[in-house]
N, CA, C and O atoms as a printed pandas DataFrame, in Angstrom:
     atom_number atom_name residue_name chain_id  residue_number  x_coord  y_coord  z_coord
0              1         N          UNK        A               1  148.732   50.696  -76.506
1              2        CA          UNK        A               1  147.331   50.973  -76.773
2              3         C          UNK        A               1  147.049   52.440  -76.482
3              4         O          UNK        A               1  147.324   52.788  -75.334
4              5         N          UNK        A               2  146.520   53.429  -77.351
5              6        CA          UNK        A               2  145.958   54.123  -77.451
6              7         C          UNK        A               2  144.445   54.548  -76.640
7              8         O          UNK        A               2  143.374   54.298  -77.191
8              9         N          UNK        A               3  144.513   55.286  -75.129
9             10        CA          UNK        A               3  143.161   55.626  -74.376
10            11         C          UNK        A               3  142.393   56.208  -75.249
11            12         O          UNK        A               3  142.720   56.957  -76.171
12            13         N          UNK        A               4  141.174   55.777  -74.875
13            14        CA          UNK        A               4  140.062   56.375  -75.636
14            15         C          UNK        A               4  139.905   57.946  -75.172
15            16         O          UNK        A               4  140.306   58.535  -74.168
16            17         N          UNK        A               5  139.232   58.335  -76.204
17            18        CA          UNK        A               5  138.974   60.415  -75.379
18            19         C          UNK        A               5  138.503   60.559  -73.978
19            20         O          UNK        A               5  137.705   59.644  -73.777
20            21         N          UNK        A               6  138.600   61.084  -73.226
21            22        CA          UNK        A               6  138.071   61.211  -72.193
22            23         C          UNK        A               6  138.407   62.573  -70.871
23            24         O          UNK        A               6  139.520   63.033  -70.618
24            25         N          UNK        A               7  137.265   62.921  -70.295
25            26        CA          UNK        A               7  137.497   64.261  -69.695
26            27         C          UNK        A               7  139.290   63.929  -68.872
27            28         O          UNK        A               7  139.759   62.850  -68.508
28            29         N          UNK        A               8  139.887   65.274  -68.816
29            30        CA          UNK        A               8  141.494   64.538  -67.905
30            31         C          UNK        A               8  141.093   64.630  -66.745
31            32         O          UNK        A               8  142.027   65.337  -66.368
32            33         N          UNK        A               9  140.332   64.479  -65.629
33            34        CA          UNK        A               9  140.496   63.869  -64.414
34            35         C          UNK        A               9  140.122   62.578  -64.906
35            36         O          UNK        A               9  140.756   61.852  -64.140
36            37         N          UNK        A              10  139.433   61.733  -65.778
37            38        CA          UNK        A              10  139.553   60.289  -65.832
38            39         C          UNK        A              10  140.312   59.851  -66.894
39            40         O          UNK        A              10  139.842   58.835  -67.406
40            41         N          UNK        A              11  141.169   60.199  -67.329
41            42        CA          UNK        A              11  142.204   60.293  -68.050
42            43         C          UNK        A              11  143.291   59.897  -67.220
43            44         O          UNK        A              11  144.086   58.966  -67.345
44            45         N          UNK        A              12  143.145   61.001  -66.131
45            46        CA          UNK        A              12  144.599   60.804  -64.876
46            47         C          UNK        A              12  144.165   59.531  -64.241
47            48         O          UNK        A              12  144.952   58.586  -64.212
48            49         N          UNK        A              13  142.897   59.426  -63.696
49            50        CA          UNK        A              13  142.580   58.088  -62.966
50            51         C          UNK        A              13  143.465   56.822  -63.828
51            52         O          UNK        A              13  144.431   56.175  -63.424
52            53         N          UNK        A              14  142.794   56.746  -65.065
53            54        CA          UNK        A              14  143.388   55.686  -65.689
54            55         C          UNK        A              14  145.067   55.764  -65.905
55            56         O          UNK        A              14  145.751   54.746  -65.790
56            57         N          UNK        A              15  145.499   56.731  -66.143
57            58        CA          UNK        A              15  147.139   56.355  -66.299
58            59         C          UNK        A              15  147.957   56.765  -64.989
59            60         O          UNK        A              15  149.147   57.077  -64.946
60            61         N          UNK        A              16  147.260   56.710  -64.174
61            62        CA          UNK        A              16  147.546   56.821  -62.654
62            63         C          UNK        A              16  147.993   55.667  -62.089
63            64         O          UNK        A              16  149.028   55.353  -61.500
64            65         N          UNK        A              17  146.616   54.892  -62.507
65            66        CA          UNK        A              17  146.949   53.185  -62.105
66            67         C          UNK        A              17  147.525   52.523  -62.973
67            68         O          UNK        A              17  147.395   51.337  -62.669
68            69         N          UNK        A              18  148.379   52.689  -64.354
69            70        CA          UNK        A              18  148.992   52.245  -64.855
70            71         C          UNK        A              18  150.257   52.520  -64.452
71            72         O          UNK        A              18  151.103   51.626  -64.462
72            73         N          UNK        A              19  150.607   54.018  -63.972
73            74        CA          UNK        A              19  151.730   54.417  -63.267
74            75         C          UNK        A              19  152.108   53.608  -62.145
75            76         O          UNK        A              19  153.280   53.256  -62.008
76            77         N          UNK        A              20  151.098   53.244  -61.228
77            78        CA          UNK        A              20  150.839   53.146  -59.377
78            79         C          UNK        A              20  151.413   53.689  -58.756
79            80         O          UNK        A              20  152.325   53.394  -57.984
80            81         N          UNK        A              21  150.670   55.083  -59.170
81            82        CA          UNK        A              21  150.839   56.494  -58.527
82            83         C          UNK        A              21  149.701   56.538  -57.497
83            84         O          UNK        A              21  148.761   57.273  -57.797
84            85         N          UNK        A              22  149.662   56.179  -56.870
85            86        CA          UNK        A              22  148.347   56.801  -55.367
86            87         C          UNK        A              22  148.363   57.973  -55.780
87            88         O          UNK        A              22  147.580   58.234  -56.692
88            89         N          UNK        A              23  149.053   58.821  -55.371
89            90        CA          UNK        A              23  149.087   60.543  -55.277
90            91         C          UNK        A              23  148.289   61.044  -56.897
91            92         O          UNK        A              23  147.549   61.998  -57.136
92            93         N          UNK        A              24  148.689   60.210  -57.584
93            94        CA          UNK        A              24  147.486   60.779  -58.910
94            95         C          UNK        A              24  146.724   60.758  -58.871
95            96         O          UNK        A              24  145.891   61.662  -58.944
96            97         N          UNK        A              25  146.597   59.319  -58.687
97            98        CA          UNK        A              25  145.122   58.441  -58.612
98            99         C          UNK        A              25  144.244   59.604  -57.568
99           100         O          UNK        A              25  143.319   60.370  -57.839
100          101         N          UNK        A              26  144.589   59.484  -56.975
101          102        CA          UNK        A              26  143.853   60.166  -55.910
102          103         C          UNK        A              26  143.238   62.033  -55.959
103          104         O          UNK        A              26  142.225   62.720  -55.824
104          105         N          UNK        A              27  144.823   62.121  -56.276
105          106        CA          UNK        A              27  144.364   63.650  -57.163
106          107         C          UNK        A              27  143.134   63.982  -57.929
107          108         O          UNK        A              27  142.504   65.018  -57.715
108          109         N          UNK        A              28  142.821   63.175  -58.746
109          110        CA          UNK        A              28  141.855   62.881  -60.033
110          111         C          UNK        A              28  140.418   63.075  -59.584
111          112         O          UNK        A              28  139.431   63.352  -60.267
112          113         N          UNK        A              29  140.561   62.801  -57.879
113          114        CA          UNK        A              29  139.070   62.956  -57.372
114          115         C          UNK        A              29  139.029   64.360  -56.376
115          116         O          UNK        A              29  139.782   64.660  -55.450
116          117         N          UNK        A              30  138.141   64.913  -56.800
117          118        CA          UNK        A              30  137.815   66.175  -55.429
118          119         C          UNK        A              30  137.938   66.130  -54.406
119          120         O          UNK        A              30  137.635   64.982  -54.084
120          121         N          UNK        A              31  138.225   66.698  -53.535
121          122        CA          UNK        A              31  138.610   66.507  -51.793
122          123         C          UNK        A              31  137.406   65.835  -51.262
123          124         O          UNK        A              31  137.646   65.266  -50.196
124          125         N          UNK        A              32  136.232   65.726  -51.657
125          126        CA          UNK        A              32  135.155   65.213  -51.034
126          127         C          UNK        A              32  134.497   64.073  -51.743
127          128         O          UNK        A              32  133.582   63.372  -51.311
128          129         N          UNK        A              33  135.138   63.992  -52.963
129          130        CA          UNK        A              33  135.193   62.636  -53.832
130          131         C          UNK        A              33  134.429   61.160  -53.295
131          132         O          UNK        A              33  134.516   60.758  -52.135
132          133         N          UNK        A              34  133.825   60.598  -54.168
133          134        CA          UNK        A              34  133.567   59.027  -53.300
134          135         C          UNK        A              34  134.321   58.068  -53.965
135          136         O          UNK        A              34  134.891   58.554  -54.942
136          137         N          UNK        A              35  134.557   56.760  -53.778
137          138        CA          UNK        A              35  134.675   56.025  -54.831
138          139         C          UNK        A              35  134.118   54.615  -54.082
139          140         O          UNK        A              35  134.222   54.297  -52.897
140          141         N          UNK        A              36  133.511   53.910  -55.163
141          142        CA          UNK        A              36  132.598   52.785  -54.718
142          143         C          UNK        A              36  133.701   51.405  -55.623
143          144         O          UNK        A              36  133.854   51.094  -56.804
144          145         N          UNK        A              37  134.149   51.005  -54.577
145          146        CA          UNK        A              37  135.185   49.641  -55.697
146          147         C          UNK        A              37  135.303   48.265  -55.136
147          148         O          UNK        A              37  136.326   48.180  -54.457
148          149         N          UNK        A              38  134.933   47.667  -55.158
149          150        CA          UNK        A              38  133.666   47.152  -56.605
150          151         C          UNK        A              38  131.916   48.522  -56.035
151          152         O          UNK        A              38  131.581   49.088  -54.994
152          153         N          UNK        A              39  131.613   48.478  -56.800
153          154        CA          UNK        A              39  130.111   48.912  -55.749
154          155         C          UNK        A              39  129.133   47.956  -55.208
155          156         O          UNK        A              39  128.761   47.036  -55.937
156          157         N          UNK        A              40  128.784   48.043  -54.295
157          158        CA          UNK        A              40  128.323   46.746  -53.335
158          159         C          UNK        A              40  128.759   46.317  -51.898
159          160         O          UNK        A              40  128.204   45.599  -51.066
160          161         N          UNK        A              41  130.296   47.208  -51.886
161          162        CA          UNK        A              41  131.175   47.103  -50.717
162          163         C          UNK        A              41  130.831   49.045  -50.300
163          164         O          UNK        A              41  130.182   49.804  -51.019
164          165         N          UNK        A              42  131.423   49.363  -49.122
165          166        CA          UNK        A              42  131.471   50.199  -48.530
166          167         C          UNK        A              42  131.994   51.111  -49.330
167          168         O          UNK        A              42  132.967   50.757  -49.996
168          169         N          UNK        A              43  131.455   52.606  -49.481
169          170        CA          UNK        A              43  132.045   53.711  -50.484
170          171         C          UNK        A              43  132.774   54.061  -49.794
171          172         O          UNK        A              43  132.454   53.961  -48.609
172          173         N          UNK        A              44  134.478   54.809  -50.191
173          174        CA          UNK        A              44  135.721   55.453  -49.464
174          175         C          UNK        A              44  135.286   56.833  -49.986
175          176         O          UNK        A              44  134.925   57.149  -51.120
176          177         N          UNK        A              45  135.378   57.372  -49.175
177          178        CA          UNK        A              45  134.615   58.962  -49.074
178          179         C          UNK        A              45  136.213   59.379  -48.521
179          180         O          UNK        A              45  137.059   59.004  -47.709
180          181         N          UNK        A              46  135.928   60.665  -49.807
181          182        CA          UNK        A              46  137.253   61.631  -49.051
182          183         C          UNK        A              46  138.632   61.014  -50.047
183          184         O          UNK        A              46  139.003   59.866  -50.291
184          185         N          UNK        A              47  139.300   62.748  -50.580
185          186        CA          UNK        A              47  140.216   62.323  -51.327
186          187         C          UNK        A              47  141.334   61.717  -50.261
187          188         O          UNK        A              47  141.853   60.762  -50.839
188          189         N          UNK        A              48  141.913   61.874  -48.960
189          190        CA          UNK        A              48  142.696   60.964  -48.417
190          191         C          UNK        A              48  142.383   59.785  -47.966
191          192         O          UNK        A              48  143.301   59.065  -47.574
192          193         N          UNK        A              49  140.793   59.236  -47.908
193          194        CA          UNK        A              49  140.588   58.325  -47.570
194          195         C          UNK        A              49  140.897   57.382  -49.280
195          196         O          UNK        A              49  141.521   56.349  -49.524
196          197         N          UNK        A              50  140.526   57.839  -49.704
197          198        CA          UNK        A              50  141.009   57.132  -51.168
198          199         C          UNK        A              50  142.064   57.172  -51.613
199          200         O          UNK        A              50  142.140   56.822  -52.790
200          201         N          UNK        A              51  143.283   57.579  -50.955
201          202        CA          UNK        A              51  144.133   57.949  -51.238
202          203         C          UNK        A              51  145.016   56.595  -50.555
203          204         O          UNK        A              51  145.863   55.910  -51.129
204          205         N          UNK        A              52  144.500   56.464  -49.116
205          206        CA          UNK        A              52  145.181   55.810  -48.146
206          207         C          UNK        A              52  144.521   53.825  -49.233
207          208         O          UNK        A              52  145.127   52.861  -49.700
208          209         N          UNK        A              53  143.348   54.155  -49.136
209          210        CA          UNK        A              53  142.941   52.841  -49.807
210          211         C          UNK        A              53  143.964   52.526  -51.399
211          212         O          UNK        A              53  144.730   51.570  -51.519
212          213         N          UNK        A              54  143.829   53.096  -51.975
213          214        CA          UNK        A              54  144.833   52.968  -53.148
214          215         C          UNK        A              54  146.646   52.549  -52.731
215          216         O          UNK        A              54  147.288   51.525  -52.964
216          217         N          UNK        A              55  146.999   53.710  -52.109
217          218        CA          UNK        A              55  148.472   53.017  -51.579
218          219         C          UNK        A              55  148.579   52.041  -50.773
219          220         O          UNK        A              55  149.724   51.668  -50.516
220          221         N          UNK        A              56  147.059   51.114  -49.934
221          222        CA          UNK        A              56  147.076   49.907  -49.373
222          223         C          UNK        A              56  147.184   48.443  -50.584
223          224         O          UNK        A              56  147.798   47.378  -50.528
224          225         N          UNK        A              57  146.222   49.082  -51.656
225          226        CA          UNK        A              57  146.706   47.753  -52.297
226          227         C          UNK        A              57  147.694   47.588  -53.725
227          228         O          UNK        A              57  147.650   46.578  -54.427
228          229         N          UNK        A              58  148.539   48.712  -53.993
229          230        CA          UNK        A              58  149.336   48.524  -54.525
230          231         C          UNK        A              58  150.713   47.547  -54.258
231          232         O          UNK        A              58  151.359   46.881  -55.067
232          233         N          UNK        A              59  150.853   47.695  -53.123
233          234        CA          UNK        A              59  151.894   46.695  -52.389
234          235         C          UNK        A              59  151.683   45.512  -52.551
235          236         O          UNK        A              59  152.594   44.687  -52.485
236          237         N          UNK        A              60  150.609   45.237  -52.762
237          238        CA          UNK        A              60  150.281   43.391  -53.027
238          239         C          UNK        A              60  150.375   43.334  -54.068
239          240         O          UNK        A              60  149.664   42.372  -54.359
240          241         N          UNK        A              61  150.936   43.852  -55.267
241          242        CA          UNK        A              61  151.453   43.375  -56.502
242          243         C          UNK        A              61  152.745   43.516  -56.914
243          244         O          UNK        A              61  153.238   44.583  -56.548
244          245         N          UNK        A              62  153.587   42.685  -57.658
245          246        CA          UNK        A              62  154.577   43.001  -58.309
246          247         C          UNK        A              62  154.222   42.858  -59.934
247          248         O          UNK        A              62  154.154   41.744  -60.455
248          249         N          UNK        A              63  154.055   43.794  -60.506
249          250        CA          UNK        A              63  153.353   44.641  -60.507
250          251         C          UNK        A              63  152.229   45.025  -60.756
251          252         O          UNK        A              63  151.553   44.284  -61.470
252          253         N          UNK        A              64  151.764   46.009  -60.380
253          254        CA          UNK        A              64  150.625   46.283  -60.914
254          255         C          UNK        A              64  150.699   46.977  -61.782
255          256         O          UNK        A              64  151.555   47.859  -61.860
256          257         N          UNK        A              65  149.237   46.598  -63.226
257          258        CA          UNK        A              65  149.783   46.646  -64.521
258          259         C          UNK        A              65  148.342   47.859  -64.775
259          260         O          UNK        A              65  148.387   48.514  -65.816
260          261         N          UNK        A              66  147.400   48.044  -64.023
261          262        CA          UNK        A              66  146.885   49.037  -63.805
262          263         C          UNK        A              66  145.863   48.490  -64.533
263          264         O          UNK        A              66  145.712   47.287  -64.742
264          265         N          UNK        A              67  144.827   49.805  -65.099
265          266        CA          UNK        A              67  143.547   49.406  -65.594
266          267         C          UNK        A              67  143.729   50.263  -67.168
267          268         O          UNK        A              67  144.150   51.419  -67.139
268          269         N          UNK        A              68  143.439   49.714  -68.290
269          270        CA          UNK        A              68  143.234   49.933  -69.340
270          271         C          UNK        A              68  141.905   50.349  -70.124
271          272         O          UNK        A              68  140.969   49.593  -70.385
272          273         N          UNK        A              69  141.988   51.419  -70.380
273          274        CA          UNK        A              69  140.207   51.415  -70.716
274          275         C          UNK        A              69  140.588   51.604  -72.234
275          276         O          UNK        A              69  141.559   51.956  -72.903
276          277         N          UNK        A              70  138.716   50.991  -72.488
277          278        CA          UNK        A              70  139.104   50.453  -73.731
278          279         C          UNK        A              70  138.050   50.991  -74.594
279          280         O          UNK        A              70  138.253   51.097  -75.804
280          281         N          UNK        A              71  136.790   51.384  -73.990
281          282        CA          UNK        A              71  135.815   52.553  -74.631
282          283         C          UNK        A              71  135.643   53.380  -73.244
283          284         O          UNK        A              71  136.013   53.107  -72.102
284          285         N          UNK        A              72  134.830   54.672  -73.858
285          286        CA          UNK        A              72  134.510   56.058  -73.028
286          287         C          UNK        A              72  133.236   56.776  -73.804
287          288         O          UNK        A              72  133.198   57.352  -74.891
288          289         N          UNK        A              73  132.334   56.550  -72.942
289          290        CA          UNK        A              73  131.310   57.374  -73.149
290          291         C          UNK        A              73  131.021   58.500  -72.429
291          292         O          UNK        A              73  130.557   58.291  -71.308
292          293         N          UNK        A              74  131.221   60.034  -72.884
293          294        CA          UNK        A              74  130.916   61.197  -71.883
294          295         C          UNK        A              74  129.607   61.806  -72.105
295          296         O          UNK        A              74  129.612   62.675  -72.977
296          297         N          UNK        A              75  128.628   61.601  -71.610
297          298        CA          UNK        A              75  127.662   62.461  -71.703
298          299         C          UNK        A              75  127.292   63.785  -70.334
299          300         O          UNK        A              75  126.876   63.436  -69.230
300          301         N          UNK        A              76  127.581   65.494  -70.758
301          302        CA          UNK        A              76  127.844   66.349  -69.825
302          303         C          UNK        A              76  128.716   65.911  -68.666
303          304         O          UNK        A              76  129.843   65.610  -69.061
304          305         N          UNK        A              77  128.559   65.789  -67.440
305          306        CA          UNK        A              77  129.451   65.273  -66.366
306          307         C          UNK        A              77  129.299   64.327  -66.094
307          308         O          UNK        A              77  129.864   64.085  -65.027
308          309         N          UNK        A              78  128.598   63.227  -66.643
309          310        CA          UNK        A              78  128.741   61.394  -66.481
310          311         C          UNK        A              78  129.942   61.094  -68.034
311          312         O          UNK        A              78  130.144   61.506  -69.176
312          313         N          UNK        A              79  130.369   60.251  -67.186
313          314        CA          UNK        A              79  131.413   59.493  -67.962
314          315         C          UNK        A              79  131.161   57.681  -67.459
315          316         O          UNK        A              79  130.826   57.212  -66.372
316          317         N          UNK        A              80  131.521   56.949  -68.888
317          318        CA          UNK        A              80  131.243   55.982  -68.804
318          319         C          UNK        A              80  132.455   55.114  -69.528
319          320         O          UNK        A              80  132.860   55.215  -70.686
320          321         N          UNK        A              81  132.961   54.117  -68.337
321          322        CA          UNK        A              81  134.461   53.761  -69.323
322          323         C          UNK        A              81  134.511   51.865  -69.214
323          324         O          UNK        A              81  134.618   51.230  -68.165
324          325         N          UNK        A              82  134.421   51.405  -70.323
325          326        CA          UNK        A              82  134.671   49.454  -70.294
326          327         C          UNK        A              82  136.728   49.975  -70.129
327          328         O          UNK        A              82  137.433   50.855  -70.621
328          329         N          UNK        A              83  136.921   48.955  -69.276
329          330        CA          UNK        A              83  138.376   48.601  -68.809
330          331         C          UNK        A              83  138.523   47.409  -68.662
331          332         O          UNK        A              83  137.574   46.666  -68.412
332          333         N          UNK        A              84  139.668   47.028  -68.783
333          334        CA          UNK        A              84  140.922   45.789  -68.623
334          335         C          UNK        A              84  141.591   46.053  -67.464
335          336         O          UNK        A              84  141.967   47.225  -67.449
336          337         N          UNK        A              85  141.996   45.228  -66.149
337          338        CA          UNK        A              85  142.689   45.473  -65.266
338          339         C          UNK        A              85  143.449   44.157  -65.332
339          340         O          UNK        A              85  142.912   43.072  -65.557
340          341         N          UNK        A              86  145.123   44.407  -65.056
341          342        CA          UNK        A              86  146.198   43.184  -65.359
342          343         C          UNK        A              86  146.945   43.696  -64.212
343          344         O          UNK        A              86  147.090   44.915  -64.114
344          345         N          UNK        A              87  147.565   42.704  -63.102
345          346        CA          UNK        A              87  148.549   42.882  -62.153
346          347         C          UNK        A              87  149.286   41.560  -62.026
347          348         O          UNK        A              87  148.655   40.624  -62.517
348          349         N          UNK        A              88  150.176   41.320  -61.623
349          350        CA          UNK        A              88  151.118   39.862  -60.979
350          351         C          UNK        A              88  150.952   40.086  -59.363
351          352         O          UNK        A              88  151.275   40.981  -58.582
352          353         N          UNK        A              89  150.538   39.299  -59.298
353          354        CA          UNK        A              89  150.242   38.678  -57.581
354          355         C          UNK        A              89  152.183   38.355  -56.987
355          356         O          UNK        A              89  153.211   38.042  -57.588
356          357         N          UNK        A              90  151.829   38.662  -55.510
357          358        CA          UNK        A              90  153.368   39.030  -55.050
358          359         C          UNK        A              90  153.795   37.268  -55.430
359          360         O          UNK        A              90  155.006   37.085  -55.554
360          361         N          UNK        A              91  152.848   35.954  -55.623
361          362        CA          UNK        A              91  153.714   34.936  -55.494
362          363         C          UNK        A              91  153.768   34.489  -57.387
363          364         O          UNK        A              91  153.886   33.391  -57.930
364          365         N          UNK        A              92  153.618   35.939  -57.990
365          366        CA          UNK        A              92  153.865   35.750  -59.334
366          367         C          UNK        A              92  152.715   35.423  -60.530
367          368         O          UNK        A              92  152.921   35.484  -61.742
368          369         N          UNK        A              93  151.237   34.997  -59.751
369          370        CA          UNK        A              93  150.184   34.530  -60.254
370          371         C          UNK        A              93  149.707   35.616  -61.444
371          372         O          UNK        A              93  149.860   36.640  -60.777
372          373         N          UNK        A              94  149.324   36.005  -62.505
373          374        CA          UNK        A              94  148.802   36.608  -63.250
374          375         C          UNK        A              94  147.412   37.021  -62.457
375          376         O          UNK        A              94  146.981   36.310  -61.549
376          377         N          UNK        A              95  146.811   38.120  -62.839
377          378        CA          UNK        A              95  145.937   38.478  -62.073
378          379         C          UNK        A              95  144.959   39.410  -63.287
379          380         O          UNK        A              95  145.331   40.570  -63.463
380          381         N          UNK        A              96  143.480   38.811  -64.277
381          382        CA          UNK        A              96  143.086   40.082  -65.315
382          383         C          UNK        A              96  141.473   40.040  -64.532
383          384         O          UNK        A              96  140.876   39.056  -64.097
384          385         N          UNK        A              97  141.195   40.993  -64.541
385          386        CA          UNK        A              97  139.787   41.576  -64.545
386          387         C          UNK        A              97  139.242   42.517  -65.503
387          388         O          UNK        A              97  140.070   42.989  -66.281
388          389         N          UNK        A              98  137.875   42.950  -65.644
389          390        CA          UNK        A              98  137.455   43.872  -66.518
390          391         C          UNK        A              98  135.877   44.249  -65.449
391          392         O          UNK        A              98  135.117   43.791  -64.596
392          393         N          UNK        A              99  136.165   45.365  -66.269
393          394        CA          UNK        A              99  134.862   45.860  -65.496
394          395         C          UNK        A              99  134.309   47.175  -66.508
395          396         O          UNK        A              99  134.518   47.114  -67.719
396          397         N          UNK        A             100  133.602   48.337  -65.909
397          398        CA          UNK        A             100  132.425   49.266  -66.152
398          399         C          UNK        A             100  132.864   50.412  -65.236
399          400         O          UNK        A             100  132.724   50.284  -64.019
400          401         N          UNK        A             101  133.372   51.492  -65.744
401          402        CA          UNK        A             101  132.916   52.487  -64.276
402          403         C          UNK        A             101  132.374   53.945  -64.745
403          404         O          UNK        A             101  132.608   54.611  -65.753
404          405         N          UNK        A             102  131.747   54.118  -63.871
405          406        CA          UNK        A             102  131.057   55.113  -64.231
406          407         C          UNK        A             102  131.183   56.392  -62.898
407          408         O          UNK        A             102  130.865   56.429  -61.709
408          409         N          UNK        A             103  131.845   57.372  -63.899
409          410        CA          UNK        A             103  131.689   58.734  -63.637
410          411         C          UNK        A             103  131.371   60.079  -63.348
411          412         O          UNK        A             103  131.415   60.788  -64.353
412          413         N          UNK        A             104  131.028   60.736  -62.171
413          414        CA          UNK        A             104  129.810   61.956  -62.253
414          415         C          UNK        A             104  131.363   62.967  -61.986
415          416         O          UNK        A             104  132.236   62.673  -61.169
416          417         N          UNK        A             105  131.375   63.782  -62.608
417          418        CA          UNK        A             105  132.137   64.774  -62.354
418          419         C          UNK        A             105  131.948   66.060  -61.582
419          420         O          UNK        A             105  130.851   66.604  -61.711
420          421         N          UNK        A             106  132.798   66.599  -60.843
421          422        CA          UNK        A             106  132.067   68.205  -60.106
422          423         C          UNK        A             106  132.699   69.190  -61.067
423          424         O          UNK        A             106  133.753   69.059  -61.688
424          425         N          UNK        A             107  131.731   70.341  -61.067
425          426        CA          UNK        A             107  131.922   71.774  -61.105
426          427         C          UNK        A             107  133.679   71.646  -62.269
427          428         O          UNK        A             107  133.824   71.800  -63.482
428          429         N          UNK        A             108  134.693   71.311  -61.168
429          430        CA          UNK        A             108  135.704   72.297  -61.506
430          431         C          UNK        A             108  136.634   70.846  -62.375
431          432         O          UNK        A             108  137.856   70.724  -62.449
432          433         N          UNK        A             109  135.675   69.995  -62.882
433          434        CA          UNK        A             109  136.382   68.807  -63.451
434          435         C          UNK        A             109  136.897   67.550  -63.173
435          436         O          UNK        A             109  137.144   66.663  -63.991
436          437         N          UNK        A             110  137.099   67.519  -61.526
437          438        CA          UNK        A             110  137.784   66.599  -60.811
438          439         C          UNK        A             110  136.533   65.439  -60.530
439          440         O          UNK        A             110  135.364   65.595  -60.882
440          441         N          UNK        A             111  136.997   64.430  -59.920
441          442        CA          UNK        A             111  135.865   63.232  -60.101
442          443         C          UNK        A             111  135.501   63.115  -58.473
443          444         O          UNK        A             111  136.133   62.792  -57.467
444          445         N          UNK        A             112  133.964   63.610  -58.798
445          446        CA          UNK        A             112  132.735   63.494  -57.370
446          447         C          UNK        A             112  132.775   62.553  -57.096
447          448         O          UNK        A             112  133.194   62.405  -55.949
448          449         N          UNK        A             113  132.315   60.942  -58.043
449          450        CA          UNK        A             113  131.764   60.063  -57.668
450          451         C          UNK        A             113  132.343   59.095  -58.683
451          452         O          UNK        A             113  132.401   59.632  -59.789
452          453         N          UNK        A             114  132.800   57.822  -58.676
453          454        CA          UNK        A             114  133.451   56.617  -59.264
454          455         C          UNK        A             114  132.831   55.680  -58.550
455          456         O          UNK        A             114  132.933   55.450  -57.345
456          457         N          UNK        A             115  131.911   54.932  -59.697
457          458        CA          UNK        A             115  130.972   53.884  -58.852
458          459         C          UNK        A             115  132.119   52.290  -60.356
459          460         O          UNK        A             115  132.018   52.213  -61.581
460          461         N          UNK        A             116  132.775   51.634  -59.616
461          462        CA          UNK        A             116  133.009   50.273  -60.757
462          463         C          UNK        A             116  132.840   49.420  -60.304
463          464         O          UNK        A             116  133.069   48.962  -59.185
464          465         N          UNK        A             117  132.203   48.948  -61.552
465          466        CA          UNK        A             117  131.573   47.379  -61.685
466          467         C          UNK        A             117  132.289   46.541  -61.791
467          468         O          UNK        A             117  132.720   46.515  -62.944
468          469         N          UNK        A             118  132.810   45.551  -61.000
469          470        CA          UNK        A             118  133.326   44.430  -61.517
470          471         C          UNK        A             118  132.799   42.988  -60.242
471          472         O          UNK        A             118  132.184   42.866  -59.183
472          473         N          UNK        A             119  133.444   42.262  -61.118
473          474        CA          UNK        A             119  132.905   40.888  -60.058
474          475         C          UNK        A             119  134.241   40.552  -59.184
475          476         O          UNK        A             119  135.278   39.920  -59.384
476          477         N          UNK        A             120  133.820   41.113  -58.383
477          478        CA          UNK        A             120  135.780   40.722  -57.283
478          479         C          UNK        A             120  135.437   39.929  -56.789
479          480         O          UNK        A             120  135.645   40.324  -55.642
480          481         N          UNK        A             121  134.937   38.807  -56.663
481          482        CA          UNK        A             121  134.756   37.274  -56.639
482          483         C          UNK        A             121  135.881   36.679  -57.708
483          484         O          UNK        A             121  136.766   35.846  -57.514
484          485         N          UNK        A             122  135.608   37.236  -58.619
485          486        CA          UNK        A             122  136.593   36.637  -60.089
486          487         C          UNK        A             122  138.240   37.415  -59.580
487          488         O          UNK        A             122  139.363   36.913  -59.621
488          489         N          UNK        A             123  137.880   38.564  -59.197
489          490        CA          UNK        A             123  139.182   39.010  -58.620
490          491         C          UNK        A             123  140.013   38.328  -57.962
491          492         O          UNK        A             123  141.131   37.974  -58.335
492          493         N          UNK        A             124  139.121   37.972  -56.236
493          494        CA          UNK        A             124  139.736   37.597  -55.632
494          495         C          UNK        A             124  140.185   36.014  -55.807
495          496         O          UNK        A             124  141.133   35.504  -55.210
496          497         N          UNK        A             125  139.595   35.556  -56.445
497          498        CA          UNK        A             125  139.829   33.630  -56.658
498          499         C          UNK        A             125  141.082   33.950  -57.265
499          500         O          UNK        A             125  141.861   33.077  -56.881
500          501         N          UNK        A             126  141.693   34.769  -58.032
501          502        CA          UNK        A             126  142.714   34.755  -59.186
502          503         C          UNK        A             126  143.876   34.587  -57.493
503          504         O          UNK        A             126  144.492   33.584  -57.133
504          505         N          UNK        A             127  143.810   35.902  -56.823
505          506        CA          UNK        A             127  144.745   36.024  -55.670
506          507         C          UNK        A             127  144.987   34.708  -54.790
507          508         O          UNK        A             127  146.106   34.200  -54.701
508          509         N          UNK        A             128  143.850   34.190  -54.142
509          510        CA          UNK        A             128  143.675   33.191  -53.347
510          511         C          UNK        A             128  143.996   31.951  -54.051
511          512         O          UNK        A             128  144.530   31.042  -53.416
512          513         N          UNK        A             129  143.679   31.789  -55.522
513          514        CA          UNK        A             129  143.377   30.402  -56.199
514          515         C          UNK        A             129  144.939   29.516  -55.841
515          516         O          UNK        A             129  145.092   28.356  -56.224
């Protein structure tokens, strides 16, 4: 599948986590970066704090199949992206979500703020079920 256009710090986000590259992923956001995941839970402030959160839950998959986006809307420094997320749970379970995330970019391109929508209720039942 072919990514939709999109500024390259959310470009890298997305084929970061298709990689499960932490160190990209993480790259992609400014040193002072937030990211809100799901939003509703506590924001990880700080590119190593998001950094450390990302290489915590890659390990619980074999593999993780990352997030696929599937439209992109950029208007000036908001970006707006619908995604597909697919992983295998370590006891083999299939694992798909989809969600919404939305983008404010800083100054020099890198990503300020990553607020995504999804229902991790639906997430987590897939893990636990």
């Amino acid at each position: 599948m072919t990514f939709p256009a999109m500024p390259p710090a959310v470009l890298q986000f997305f084929q970061a986590s298709q990689d499960g590259d932490a160190d990209a992923w993480a790259k992609a956001f400014a040193q002072d970066g937030v990211f809100h995941d799901p939003v509703g839970t506590a924001p990880i402030t700080g590119r190593a704090a998001i950094h450390a959160f990302i290489a915590s839950v890659l390990p619980g998959f074999r593999p993780f199949l990352g997030l696929t986006p599937t439209e992109a809307h950029t208007v000036g420094n908001h970006v707006a992206v619908a995604w597909r997320g697919a992983a295998v749970a370590l006891d083999g379970r299939p694992v798909n979500w989809s969600g919404i995330n939305i983008y404010e970019l800083a100054d020099d391109g890198l990503i300020r703020e990553a607020r995504a929508y999804f229902n991790s209720a639906v997430f987590q039942a897939q893990l636990s079920g």
